[in-house]
C-alpha positions in Angstrom: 28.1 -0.8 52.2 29.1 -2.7 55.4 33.2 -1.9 56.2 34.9 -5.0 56.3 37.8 -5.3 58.8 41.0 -6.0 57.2 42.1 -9.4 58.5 45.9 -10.7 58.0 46.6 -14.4 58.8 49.7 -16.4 58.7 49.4 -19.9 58.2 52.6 -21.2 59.4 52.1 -24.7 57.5 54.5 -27.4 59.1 57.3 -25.0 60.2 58.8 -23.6 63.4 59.0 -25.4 66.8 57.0 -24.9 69.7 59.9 -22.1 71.1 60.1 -20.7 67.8 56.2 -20.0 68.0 56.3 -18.3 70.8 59.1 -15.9 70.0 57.2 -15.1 67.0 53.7 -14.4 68.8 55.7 -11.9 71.0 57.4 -10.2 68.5 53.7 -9.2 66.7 52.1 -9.5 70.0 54.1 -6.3 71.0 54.3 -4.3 68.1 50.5 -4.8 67.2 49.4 -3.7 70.7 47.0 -1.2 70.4 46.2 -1.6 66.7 42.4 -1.2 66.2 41.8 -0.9 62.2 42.9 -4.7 61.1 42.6 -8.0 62.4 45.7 -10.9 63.0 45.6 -14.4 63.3 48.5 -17.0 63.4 48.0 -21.1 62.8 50.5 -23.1 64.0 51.7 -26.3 63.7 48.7 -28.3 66.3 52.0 -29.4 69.1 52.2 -25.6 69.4 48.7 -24.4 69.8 49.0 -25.3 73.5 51.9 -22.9 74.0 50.8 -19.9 71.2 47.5 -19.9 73.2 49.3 -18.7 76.3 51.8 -16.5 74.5 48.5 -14.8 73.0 47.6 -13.9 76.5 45.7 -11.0 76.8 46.6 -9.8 73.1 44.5 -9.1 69.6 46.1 -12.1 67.9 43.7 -14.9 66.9 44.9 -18.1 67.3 43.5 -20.6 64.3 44.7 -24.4 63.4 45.4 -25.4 60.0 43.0 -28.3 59.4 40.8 -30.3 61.0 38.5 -34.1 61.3 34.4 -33.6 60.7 33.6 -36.3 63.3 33.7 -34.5 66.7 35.5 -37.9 67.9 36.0 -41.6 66.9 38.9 -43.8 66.0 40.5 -41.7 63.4 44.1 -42.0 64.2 46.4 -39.3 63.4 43.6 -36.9 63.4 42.1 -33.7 65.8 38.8 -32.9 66.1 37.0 -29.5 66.1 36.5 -29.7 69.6 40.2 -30.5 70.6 40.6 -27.3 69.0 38.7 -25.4 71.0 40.0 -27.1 74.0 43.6 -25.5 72.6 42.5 -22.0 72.2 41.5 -21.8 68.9 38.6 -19.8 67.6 39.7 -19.8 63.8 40.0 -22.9 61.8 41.5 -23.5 57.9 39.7 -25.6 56.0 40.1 -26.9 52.4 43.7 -25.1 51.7 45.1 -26.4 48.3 47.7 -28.7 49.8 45.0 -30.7 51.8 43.1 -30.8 48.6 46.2 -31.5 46.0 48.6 -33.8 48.3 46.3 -35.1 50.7 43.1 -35.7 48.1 40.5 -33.8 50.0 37.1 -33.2 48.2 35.3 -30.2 48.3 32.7 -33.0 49.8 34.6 -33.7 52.9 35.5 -29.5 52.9 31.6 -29.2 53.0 31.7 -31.8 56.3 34.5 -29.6 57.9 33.0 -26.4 57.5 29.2 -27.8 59.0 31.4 -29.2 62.0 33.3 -26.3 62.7 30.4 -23.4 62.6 28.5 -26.0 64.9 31.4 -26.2 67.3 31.8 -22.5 67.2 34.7 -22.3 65.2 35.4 -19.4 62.4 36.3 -21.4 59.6 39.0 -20.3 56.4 37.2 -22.1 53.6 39.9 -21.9 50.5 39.4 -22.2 47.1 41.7 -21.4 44.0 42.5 -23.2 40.6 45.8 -24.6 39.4 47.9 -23.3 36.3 46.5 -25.5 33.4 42.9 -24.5 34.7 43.5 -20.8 34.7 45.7 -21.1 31.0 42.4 -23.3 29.7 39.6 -20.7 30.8 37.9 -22.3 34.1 38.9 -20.6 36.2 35.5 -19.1 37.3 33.9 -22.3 36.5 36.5 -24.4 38.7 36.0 -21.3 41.3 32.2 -21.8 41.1 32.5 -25.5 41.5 34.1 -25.7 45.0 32.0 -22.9 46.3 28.9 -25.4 45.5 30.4 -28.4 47.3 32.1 -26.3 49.5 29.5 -24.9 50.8 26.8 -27.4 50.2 25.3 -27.8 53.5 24.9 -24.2 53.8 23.1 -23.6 50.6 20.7 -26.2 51.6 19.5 -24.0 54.5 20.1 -21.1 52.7 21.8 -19.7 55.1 25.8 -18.5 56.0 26.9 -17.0 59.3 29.0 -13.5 58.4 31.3 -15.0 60.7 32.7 -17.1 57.7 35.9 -16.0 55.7 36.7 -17.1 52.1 40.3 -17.2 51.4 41.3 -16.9 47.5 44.3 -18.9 46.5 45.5 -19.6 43.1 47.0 -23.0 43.3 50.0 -21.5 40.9 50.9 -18.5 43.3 51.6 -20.4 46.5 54.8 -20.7 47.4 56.2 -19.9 43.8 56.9 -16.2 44.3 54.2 -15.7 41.8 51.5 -13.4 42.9 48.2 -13.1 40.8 47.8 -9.3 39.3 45.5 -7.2 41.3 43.4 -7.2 38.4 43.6 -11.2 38.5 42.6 -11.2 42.1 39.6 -8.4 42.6 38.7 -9.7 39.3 38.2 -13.5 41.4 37.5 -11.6 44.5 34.1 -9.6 42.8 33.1 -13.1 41.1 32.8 -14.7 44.7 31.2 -11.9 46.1 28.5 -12.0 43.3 28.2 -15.5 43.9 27.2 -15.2 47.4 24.6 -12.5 46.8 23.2 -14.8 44.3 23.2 -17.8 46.6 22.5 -16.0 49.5 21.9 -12.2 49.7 23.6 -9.1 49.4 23.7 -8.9 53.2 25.5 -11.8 53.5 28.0 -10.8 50.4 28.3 -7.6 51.5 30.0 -8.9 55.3 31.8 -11.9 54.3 35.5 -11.5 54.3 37.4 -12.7 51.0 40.7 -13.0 51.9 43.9 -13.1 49.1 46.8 -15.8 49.4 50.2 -16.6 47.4 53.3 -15.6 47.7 51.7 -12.3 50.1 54.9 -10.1 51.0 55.1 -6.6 52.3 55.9 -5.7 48.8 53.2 -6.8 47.2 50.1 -5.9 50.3 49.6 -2.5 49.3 48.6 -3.1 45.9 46.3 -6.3 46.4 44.5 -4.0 49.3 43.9 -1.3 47.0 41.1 -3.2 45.5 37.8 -3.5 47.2 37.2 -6.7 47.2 40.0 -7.8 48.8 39.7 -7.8 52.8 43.1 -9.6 53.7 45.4 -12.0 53.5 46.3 -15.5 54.1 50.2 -15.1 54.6 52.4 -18.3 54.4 56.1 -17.8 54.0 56.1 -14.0 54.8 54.5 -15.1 57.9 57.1 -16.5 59.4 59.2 -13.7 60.3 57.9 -11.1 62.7 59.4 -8.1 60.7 57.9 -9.2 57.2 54.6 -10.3 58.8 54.5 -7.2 61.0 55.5 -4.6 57.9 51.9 -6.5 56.0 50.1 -5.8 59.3 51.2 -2.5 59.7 50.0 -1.6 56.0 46.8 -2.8 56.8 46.5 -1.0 59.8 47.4 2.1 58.4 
């Protein structure tokens, strides 16, 4: 079986100035140093991607952006294409988080558009999925699961193809932000389904490489548990992932 890097990401979400940033990246810039075993990746807020790209310097820390437009340009005020990205520094992109799709109505149809934009720029996309509450207390969550991997991935399944490079993220809806943390029984138990999934829909290559990440409500208490299981290859860290010594204490598990 292929050996999946661990990879631990923080997505900052719409938090912390551009100064704020930067004291953070060099904070886990300098304790990370040397660390071979796991990878790390920050998203900042886009005004700070500018300034977190030079911070990052000559370090291990990827630099991703939280969201992004499908068109590589046009008159689509307020938005950033993948390509402005790029320009920034980024090489990692989320796409398809739950708050785009809950507050901001994204469809796993326009997710599909983002993801075929992003691999054709060159960018790693962070394609999430995860069901709410009621949909895990009523029984779908593997069919709600299922669903946005479909659409999600749409474009992809058409050529039957899926660059390794790609990284899953499972997030139940209910966990993020809530202090609630799916079991590890509740997450390896999502994690394996996805993994089948793609060696159905692709091939057990390509399920065997993909990277299947776990967020909500990831803390340094919880990170040793939810890596026990071995379908879990990471974490998408949001509030934990603001402080250097939380985030740092999660990366140093990892590494170990």
């Amino acid at each position: 079986m292929h050996k999946r890097r661990p990879l631990i990401a923080g997505n900052w979400k719409m938090n912390l100035d551009i100064d704020e940033s930067v004291n953070l990246i060099n904070a886990i810039a300098a304790i990370i140093d040397g660390f071979r075993g796991v990878e790390v990746m920050v998203t900042p807020p886009f005004t700070s991607l500018a300034a977190a790209k030079h911070a990052i310097g000559d370090s291990k820390v990827f630099l991703g952006a939280q969201n992004m437009h499908w068109e590589i340009s046009g008159a689509y005020t307020g938005e950033i294409s993948g390509g402005m990205l790029k320009e920034a520094g980024c090489t990692h992109v989320i796409i398809g988080h739950s708050e785009r799709r809950s507050i901001f109505k994204e469809t796993s149809e326009i997710v599909d558009l983002k993801m075929k934009t992003a691999v054709q720029l060159g960018l790693i996309p962070v394609l999430c999925i995860g069901e709410t509450l009621e949909e895990r207390e009523t029984g779908l969550t593997f069919e709600v699961i299922k669903a946005q991997l479909d659409i999600s991935l749409k474009s992809f399944l058409a050529d039957q193809t899926m660059p390794h490079s790609i990284i899953l993220a499972y997030e139940p809806v209910w966990a993020i932000g809530t202090g609630k943390t799916a079991t590890t029984e509740q997450a390896q138990e999502v994690h394996h389904i996805v993994r089948e999934w793609l060696g159905k829909n692709f091939d057990i290559d390509t399920a065997d490489h993909i990277r299947i990440l776990y967020g909500g409500s990831v803390k340094p208490e919880n990170i040793a548990e939810l890596m026990s299981e071995p379908d879990i290859d990471g974490v998408l860290v949001g509030g934990a992932s603001l402080k250097a010594d939380s985030f740092v204490n999660i990366i140093r598990f990892c590494e170990g």
